[in-house]
SEVEXKOL-891708 format. One record per residue (C-alpha): residue number from 1; x, y, z. Coordinates in nm, 2 decimals. Layout:
N
{NUM; {X; Y; Z}}
...
***
This chain:
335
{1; {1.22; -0.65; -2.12}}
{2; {0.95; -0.91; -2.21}}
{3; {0.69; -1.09; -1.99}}
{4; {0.38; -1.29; -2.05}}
{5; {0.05; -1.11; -2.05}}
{6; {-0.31; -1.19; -1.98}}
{7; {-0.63; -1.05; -1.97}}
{8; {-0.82; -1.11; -1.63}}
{9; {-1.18; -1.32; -1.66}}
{10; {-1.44; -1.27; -1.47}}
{11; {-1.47; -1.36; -1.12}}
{12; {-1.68; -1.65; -1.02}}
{13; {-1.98; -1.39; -0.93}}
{14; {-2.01; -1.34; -1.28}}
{15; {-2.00; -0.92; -1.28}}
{16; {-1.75; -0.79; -1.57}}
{17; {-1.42; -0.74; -1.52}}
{18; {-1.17; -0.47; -1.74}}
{19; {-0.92; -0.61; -1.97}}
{20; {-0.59; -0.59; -1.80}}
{21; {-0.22; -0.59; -1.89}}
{22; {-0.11; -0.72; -1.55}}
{23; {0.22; -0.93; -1.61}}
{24; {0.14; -1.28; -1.57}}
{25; {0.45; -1.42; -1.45}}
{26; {0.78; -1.28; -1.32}}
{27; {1.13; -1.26; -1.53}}
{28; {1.45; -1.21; -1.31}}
{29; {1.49; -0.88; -1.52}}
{30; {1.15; -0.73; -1.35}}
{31; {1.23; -0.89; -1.03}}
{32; {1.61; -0.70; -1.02}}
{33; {1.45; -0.41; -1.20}}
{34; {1.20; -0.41; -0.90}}
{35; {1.47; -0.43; -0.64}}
{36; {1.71; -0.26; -0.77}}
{37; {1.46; 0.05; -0.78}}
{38; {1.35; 0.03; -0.43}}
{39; {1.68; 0.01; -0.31}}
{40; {1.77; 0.34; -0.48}}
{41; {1.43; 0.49; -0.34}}
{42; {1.30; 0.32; -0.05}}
{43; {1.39; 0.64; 0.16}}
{44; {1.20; 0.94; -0.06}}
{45; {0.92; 0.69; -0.06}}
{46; {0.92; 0.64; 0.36}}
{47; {0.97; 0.97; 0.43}}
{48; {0.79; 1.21; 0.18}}
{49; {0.57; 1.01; -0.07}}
{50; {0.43; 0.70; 0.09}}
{51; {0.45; 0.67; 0.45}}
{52; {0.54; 1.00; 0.61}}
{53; {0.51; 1.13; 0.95}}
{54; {0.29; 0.93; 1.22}}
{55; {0.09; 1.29; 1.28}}
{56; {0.00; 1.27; 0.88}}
{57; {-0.10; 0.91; 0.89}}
{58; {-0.35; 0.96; 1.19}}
{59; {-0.53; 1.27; 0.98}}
{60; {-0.51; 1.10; 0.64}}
{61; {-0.53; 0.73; 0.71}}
{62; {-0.70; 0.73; 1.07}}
{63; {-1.04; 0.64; 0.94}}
{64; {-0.86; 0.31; 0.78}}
{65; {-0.63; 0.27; 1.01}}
{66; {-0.84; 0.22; 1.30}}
{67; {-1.03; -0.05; 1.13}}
{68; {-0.75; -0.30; 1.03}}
{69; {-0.61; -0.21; 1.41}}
{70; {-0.92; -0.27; 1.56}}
{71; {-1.01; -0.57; 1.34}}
{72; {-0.77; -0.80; 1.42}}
{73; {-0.79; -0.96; 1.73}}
{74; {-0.61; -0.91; 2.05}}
{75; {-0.34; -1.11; 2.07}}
{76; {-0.35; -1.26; 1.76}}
{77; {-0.02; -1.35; 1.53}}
{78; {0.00; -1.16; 1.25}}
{79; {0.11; -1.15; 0.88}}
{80; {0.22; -0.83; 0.71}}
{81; {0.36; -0.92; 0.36}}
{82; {0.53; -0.62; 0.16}}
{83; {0.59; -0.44; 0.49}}
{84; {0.80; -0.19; 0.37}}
{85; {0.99; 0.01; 0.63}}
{86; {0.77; -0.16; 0.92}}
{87; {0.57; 0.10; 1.01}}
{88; {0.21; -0.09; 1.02}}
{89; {0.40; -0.44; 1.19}}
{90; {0.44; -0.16; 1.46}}
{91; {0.09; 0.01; 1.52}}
{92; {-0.03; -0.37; 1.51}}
{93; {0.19; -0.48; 1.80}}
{94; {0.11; -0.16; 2.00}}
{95; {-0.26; -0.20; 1.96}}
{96; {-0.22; -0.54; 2.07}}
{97; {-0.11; -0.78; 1.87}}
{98; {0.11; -1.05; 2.03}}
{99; {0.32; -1.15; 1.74}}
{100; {0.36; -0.99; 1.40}}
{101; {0.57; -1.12; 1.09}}
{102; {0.65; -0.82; 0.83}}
{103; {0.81; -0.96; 0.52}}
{104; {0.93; -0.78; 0.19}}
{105; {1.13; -0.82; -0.07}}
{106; {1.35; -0.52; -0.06}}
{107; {1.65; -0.55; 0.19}}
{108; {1.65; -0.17; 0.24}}
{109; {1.32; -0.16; 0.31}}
{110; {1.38; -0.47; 0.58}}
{111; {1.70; -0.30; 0.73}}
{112; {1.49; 0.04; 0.79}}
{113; {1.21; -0.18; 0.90}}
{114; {1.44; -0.32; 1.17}}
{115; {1.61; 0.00; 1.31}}
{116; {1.26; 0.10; 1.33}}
{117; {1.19; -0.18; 1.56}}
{118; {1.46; -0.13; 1.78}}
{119; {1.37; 0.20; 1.90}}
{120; {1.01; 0.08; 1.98}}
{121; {0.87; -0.03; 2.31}}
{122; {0.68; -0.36; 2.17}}
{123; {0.99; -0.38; 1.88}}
{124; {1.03; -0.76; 2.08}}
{125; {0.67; -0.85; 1.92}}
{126; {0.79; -0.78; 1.61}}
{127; {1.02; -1.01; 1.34}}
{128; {1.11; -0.87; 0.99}}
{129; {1.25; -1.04; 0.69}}
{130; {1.36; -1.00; 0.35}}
{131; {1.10; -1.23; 0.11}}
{132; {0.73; -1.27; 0.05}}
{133; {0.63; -1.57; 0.21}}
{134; {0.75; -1.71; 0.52}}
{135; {1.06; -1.97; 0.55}}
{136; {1.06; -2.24; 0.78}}
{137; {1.37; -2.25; 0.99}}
{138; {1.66; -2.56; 0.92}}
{139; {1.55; -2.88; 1.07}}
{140; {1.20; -2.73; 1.18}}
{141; {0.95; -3.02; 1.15}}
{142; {0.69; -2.91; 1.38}}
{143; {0.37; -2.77; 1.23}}
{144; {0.40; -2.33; 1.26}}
{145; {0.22; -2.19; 1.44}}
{146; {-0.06; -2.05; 1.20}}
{147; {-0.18; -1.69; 1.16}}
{148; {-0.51; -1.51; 1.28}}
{149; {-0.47; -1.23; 1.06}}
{150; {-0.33; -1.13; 0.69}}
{151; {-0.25; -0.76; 0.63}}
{152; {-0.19; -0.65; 0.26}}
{153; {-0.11; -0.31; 0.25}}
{154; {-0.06; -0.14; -0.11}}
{155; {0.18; -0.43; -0.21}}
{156; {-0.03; -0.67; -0.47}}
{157; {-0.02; -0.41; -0.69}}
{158; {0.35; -0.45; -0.72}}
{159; {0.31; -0.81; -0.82}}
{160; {0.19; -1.03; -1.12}}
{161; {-0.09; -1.21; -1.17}}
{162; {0.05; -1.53; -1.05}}
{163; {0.21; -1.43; -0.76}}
{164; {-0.07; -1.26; -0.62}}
{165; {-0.24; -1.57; -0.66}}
{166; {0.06; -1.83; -0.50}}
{167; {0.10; -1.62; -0.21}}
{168; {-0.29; -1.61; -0.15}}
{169; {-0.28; -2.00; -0.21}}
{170; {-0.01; -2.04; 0.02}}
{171; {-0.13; -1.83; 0.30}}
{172; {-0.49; -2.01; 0.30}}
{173; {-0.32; -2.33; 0.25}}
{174; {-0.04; -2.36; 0.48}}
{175; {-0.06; -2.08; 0.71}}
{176; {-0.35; -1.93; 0.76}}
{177; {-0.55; -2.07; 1.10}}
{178; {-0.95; -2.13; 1.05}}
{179; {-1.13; -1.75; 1.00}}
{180; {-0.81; -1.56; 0.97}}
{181; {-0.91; -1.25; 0.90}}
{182; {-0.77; -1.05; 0.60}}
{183; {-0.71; -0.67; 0.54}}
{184; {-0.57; -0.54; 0.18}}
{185; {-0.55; -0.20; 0.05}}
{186; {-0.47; -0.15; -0.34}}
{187; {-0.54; 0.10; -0.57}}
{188; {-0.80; 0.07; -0.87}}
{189; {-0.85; 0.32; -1.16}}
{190; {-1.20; 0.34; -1.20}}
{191; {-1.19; 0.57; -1.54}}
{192; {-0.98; 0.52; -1.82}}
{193; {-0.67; 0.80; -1.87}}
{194; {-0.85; 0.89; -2.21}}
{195; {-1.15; 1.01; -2.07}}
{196; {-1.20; 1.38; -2.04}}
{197; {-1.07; 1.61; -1.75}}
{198; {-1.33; 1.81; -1.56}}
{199; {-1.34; 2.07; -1.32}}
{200; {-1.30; 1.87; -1.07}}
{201; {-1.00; 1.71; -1.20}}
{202; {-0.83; 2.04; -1.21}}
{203; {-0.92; 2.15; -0.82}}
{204; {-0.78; 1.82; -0.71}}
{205; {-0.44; 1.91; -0.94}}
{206; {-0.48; 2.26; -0.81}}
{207; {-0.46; 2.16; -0.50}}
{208; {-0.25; 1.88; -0.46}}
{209; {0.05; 2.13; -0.64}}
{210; {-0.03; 2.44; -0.40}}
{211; {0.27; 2.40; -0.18}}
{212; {0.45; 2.46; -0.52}}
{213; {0.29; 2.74; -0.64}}
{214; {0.58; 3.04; -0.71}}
{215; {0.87; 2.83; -0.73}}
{216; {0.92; 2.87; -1.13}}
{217; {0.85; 3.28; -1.05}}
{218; {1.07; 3.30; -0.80}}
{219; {0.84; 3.39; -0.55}}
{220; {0.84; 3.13; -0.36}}
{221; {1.25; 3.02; -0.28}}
{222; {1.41; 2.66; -0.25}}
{223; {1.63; 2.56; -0.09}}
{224; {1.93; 2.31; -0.22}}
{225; {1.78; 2.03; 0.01}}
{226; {1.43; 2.04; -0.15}}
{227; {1.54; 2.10; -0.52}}
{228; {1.78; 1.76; -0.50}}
{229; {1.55; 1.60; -0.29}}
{230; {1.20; 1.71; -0.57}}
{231; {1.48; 1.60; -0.87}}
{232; {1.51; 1.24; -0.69}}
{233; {1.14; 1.24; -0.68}}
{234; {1.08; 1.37; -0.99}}
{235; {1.25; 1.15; -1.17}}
{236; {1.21; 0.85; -0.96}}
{237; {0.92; 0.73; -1.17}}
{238; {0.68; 0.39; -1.10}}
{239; {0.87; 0.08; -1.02}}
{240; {0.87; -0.15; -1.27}}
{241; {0.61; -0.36; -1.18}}
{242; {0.40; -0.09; -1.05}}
{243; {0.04; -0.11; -1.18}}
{244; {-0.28; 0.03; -1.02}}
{245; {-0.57; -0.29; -1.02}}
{246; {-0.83; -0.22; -1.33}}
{247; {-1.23; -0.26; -1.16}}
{248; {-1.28; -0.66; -1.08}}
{249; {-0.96; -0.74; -1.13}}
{250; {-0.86; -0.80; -0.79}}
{251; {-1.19; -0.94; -0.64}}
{252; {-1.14; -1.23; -0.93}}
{253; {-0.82; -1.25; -0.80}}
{254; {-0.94; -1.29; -0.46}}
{255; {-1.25; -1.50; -0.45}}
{256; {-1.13; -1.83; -0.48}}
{257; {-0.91; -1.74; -0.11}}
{258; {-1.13; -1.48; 0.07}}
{259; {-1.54; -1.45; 0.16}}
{260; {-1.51; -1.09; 0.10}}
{261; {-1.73; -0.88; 0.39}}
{262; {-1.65; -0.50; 0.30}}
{263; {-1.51; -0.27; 0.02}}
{264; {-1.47; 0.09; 0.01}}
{265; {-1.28; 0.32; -0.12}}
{266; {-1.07; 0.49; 0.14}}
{267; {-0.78; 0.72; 0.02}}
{268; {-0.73; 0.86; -0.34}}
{269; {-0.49; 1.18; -0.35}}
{270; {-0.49; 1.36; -0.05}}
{271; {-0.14; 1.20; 0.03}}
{272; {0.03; 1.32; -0.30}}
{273; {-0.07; 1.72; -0.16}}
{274; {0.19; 1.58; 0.17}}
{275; {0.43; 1.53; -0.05}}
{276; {0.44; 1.82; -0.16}}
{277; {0.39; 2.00; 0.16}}
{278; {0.64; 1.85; 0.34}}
{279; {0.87; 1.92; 0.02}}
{280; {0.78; 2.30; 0.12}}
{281; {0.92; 2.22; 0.46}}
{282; {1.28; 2.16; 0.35}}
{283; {1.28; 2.52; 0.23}}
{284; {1.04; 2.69; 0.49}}
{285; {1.03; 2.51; 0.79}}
{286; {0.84; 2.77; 1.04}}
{287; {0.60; 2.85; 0.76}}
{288; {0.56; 2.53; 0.60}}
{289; {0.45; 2.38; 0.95}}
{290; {0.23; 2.65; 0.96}}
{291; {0.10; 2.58; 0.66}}
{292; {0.05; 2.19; 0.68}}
{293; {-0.20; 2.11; 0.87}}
{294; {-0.47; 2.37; 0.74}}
{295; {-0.39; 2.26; 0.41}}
{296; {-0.38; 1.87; 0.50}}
{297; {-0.77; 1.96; 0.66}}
{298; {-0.89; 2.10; 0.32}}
{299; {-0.73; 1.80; 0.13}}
{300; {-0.86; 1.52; 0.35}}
{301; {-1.22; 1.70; 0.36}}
{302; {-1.22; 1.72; -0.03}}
{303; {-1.10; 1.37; -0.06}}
{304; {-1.38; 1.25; 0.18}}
{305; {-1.67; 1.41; -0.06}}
{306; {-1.47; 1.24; -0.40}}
{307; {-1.48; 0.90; -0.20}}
{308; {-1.83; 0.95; -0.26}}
{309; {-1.89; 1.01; -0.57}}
{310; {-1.93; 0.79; -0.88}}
{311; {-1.60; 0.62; -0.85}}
{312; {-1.59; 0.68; -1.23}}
{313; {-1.56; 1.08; -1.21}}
{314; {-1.26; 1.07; -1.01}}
{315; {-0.93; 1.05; -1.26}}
{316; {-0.67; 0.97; -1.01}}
{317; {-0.66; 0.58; -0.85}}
{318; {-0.89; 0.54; -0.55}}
{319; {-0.71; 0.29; -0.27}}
{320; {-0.97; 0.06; -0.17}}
{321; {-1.02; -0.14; 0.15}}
{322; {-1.07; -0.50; 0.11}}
{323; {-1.19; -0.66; 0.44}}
{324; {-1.28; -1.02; 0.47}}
{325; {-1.15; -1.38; 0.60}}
{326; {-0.98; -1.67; 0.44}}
{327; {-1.25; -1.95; 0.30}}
{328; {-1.27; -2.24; 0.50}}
{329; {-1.01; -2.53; 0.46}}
{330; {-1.14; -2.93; 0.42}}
{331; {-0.87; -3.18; 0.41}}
{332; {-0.60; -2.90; 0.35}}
{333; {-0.77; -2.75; 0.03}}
{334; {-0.98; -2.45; -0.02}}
{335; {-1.33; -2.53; -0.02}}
***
C-alpha cells in the first residue's frame, strides 16, 4: 500500500526538528485499513489497553486529567475530535461543560460512545458522531454556534500530515470562537529504537510484564477468557496509520494554529502494566484485585520519576500535554 511521504521542516521558531516518515496524505486503502482495524478492536482497546476502568484513569491520568477538566471553562461548548468510546465528552459535561461534540471516525467506536451516553446523568449534554470534523445540518444557513474549547486526545497521531493540518485549519477558521482554548495529548519518541537498552529500560519491561510472570511455567494458570482475550491483543498490532510524533514534529505542525502556553510530558508506560493486570483478572479475580492497586502505585510512582528525566533516556513514547489557545483570527484568516 503506497502513500506520499515527507520529512517535517522546522517550525517557525527555528529549533530542529527529526526527520519523519509521517504519511503525507491519505489513500482510501489506509483510510479502510484504519477502519476496518478499529472496528475489529475497538473493544480490547476500551476495555483493557487504552481506556480502562474510571478507578485506573483517576490514579494514572488524574494529574492530566484534572487540568484539561479544569481548563476549560464552565459552560463552555466543547470539541472532542477522535472521541473514541466517549469517555472524556463525558467527564467534560460532568465537570461542567454545557455542550460537548465527540466526533470519530470509527462507527464502533461512536455506537459504544453512545450507549455510554445513555446511561449517564448529563448524557443530554453530550452529541456523538461518526467523522472528524463537524457537518452542518441540511438547509442550516445560520452561522454555528462556535466552540470555547478543542480537546485532542491521543488521536493526531493516527492521522497524516495533512490532515492534521486541515482539521487545525478548519477548527481555527470556521469554528473555533476568539481564545478557544486547546488541549492535545500525543505521544513522541524522544530516543531512536537503535539506541542502547539500559537498566532502566529493563525495570520498566520488568515491571510492566509482572502480572505475567509464571504463565509459560505453569505457575501462574489462565484461564480460557484471558488466553483468547491476550491472543486478540497480541496479535492486534498498531493500526495502520499509527505512528508516535518524532521531537518538533508536532509543535511545527501546530504553530501556525495555536500560541502554545504549556508542554510536559505526562504519561509514558504505566498504562501498558494495566493491561496486563487487568489481563491477570480474567484468570484471578480475588487475587488480581488484590494485586492491582499496589502494583498500579509502584507503576505510576516510577513513571512520575522517568517523566523527569532526560526525555532521551526513556525508550518507550512519552504522551505529552500540549496546552494552549487558537491564534487570533483577522478578517477570517489566521493571523
Amino acid at each position: 500500500m503506497s502513500s506520499a511521504l515527507t520529512t517535517v521542516g522546522a517550525p517557525a521558531t527555528g529549533a530542529a526538528v527529526t526527520p519523519s516518515a509521517r504519511p503525507l496524505l491519505p489513500t482510501p486503502e489506509l483510510d479502510a485499513a484504519e477502519a476496518a482495524w478499529w472496528q475489529r478492536h475497538a473493544e480490547v482497546e476500551d476495555r483493557y489497553c487504552w481506556v480502562q476502568t474510571p478507578a485506573i484513569q483517576r490514579l494514572l491520568r488524574g494529574r492530566y486529567l484534572r487540568r484539561v477538566l479544569h481548563g476549560v471553562p464552565k459552560g463552555a461548548r466543547v470539541l472532542e475530535i477522535g472521541c473514541g468510546s466517549g469517555w472524556l465528552c463525558l467527564l467534560l459535561a460532568h465537570f461542567g461543560a454545557e455542550r460537548v461534540d465527540g466526533l470519530d471516525p470509527s462507527a464502533a467506536q461512536i455506537e459504544r460512545a453512545r450507549a455510554a451516553a445513555a446511561r449517564e446523568p448529563r448524557g443530554d449534554r453530550v452529541r456523538f458522531h461518526v467523522g472528524t470534523l463537524p457537518e452542518t445540518e441540511p438547509g442550516d444557513t445560520a452561522e454555528p454556534a462556535r466552540y470555547e474549547a478543542l480537546v485532542l486526545h491521543a488521536v493526531l497521531h493516527h492521522l497524516t500530515r495533512s490532515e492534521i493540518s486541515g482539521l487545525l485549519e478548519t477548527f481555527t477558521r470556521e469554528l473555533a470562537a476568539p481564545g478557544a482554548r486547546v488541549f492535545i495529548l500525543e505521544p513522541v519518541s524522544y530516543r531512536a529504537p537503535s539506541a542502547r537498552r539500559t537498566g532502566l529500560d529493563r525495570l520498566i519491561d520488568l515491571l510492566i510484564l509482572l502480572p505475567r510472570v509464571g504463565r509459560k511455567l505453569g505457575l501462574r494458570r489462565m484461564s480460557a477468557e484471558e488466553v483468547a482475550v491476550t491472543a486478540r491483543i497480541d496479535l492486534r498490532g498498531d493500526s495502520p496509520k499509527e505512528a508516535p510524533f518524532q521531537p518538533g514534529e508536532l509543535e511545527a505542525l501546530l504553530e501556525p494554529y495555536i500560541q502554545m502556553e504549556h508542554t510536559e510530558p505526562v504519561l509514558s508506560f504505566s498504562y501498558l502494566g494495566a493491561k496486563n493486570a487487568l489481563l491477570m483478572q480474567l484468570s484471578h479475580p480475588g487475587r488480581g484485585r488484590l494485586f492491582l492497586w499496589p502494583y498500579l502505585w509502584l507503576l505510576r510512582s516510577l513513571e512520575r520519576v522517568v517523566l523527569c528525566l532526560d526525555r532521551e533516556a526513556v525508550w518507550l513514547p512519552l504522551f505529552m500535554l500540549f496546552e494552549g489557545r487558537v491564534r487570533g483570527r483577522s478578517n477570517g484568516a489566521v493571523d
